[in-house]
matplotlib code that plots the C-alpha trace (Angstrom):
import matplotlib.pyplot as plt

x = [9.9, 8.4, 4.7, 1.9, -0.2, -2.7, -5.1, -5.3, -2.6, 0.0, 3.4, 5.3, 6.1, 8.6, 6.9, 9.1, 7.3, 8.6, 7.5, 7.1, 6.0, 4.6, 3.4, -0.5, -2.3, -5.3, -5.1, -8.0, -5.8, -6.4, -4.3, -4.2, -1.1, -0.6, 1.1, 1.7, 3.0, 1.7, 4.1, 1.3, 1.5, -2.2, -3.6, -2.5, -4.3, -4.5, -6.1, -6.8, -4.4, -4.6, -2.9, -4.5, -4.0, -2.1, -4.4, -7.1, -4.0, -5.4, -7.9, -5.7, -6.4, -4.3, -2.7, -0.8, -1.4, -0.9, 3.1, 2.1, 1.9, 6.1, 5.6, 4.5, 7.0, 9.6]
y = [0.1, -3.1, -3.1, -5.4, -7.0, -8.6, -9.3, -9.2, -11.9, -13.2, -11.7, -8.5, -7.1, -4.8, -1.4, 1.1, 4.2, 6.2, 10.2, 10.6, 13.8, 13.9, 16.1, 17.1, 14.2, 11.4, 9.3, 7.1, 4.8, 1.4, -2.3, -5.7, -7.1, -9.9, -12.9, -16.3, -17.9, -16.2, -16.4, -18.5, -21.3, -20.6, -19.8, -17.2, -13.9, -10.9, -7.5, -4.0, -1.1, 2.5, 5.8, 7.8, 11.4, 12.0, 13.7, 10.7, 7.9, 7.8, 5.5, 2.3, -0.8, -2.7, 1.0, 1.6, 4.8, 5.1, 7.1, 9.5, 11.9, 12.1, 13.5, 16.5, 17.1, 18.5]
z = [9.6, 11.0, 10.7, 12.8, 10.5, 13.3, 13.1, 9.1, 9.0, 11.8, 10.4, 11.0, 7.5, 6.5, 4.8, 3.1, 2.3, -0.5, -1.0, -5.1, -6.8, -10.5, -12.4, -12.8, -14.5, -15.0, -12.3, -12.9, -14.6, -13.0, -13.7, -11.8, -9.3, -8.1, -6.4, -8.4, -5.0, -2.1, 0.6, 3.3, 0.6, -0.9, -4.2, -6.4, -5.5, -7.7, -6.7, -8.4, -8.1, -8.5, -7.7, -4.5, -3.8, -1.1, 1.1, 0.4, 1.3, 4.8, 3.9, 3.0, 4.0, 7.3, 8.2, 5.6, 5.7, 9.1, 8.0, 5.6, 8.0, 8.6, 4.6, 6.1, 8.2, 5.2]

ax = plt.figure().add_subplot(projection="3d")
ax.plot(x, y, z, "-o")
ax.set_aspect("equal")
plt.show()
C-alpha cells in the first residue's frame, strides 16, 4: 500500500504489513537499527527497536499502525 508520510517527511513510501504469530514469550528484548546512508542524503541514523503486542500497535509513530485493524478481519 502507498502510504503519506506528510508532514513527517515529503515522500510516499511503500508499507507492507505482515500478520506473524509466535509463541508466548519475553518480549522486552530490545536491539538498535539503522541506516548507514539514509535515502534524503544525510547522516547515518540509528534508532531502538522492540516487539509491540498487537493490541498496543496502535500507538506507532507516522500511522503505521493505522492497518492493523484489516488483521482482525480473518
Amino acid at each position: 500500500m502507498a502510504y503519506d508520510v506528510r508532514p513527517m517527511r515529503d515522500e510516499i513510501a511503500n508499507r507492507h504489513f505482515l500478520e506473524l504469530r509466535v509463541p508466548q514469550q519475553d518480549l522486552s528484548r530490545r536491539w538498535i537499527a539503522g541506516e548507514q546512508d539514509p535515502s534524503h542524503g544525510g547522516a547515518s541514523e540509528t534508532w531502538e527497536c522492540w516487539w509491540l503486542p498487537l493490541e498496543q500497535a496502535h500507538v506507532l509513530a507516522a500511522g503505521l499502525g493505522s492497518q492493523l485493524w484489516k488483521l482482525n478481519q480473518h
